[in-house]
N, C-alpha and C positions, 0 to 999 in steps of 0.2 A: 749585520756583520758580527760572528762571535768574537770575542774577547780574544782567542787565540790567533785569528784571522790577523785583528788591529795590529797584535800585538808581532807580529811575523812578516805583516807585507813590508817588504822594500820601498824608501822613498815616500812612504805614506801621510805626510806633512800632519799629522793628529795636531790638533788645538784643544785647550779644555772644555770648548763647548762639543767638540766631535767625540773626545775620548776623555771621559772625564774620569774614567778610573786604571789611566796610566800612573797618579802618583802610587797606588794603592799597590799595583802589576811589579813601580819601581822600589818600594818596600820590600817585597818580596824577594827582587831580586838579590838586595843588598842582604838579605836575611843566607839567602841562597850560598851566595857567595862566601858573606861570613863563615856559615860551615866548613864548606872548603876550604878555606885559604887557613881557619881554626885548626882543622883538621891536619892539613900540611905543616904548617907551624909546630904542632906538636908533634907529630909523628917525625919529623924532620931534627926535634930534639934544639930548635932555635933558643935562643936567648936574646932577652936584654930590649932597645928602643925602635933597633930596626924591623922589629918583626914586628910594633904595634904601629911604625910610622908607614910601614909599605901598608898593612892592614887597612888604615886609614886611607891610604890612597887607593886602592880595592874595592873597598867599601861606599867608597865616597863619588870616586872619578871617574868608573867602570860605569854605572847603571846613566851617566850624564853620557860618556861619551857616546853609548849605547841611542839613546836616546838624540843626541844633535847629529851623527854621522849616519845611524842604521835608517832611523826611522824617520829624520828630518824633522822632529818636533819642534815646534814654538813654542821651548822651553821659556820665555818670556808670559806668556800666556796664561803657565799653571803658577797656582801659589808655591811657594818654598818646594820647589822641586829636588831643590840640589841639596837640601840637606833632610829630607821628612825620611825619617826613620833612620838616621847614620847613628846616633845614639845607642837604639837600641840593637842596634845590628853588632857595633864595638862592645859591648857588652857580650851579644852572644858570641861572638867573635873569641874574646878573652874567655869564657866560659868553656868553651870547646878546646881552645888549645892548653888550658891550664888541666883539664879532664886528661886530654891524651897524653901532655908530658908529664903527670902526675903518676898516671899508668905505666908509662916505662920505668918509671924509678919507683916500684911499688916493693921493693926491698928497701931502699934507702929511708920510704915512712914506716916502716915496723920496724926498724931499728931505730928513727927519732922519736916512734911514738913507745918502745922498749926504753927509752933512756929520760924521757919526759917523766913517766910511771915512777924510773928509781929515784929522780930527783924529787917527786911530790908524795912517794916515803921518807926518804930523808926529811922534807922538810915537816911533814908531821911526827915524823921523832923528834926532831929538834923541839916543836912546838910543846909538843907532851911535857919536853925534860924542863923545858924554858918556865911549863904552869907547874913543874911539879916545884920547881926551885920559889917561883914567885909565891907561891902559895904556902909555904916555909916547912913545906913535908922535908925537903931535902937540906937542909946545914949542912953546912961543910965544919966536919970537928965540933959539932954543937956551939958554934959561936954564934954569935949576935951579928946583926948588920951594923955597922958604926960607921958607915958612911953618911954625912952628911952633907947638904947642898949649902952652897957660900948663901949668907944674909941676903936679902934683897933689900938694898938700900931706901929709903923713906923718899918721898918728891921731893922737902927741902933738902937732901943730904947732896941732892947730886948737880953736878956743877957743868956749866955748858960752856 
């Protein structure tokens, strides 16, 4: 029986001795789905916890129920079914929708990455003017530095 057969028939009670490359099939799936639900999230222009907490449950709860209701598995049977591969699936998950909502607001990063650029010129002028002063090319009025730091008192002087 092919892999797509197992994996399609109705009611088909798979065990991991009959079908041992359903966790492999239920990876995939989660991968699957991650795309999409990534893809929607960002195209949809979402924000914030609820878009990574339904994800998780997407991610997570889909490829089980798929598996206990469609298929009738004796998800007791396989090792860590219910969570092998949820990891990496949230990851591309976030990967994807972080890509497309980036892409809509692709004016808003040329203009932070325009104002990022002005401020790390400022700050290497500042830096230039800060070595030209330390290094005593610049006096102000040809005076001296006559600041000096307070004494640093001795270990007997000081009183607890």
């Amino acid at each position: 029986m092919s892999l797509l057969n197992k994996l399609t028939a109705w009611n088909s009670k798979p065990t991991y001795a009959t079908f041992p490359e359903l966790i492999d099939v239920i990876i995939w799936k989660r991968f699957v789905l991650a795309i999409l639900y990534g893809t929607h999230l960002g195209l949809s222009q979402t924000r914030g916890a609820v878009g990574i907490l339904f994800g998780m449950n997407v991610v997570t709860f889909f490829p089980v129920l798929y598996c206990s209701t469609y298929l009738n598995a004796d998800t007791e049977s396989y090792p860590n079914l219910t969570f092998a591969g949820v990891p990496n699936a949230m990851a591309l998950l976030l990967l994807i929708w972080i890509y497309f909502y980036t892409a809509e607001y692709s004016d808003d990063e040329s203009q932070m990455a325009a104002a990022f650029a002005m401020v790390q010129n400022m700050a290497n002028e500042q830096s230039s003017s800060t070595d030209d002063i330390s290094s005593g090319d610049a006096t102000m009025g040809g005076a001296e530095d006559t600041t000096t730091s307070p004494p640093i008192p001795a270990a007997d002087e000081q009183e607890f």
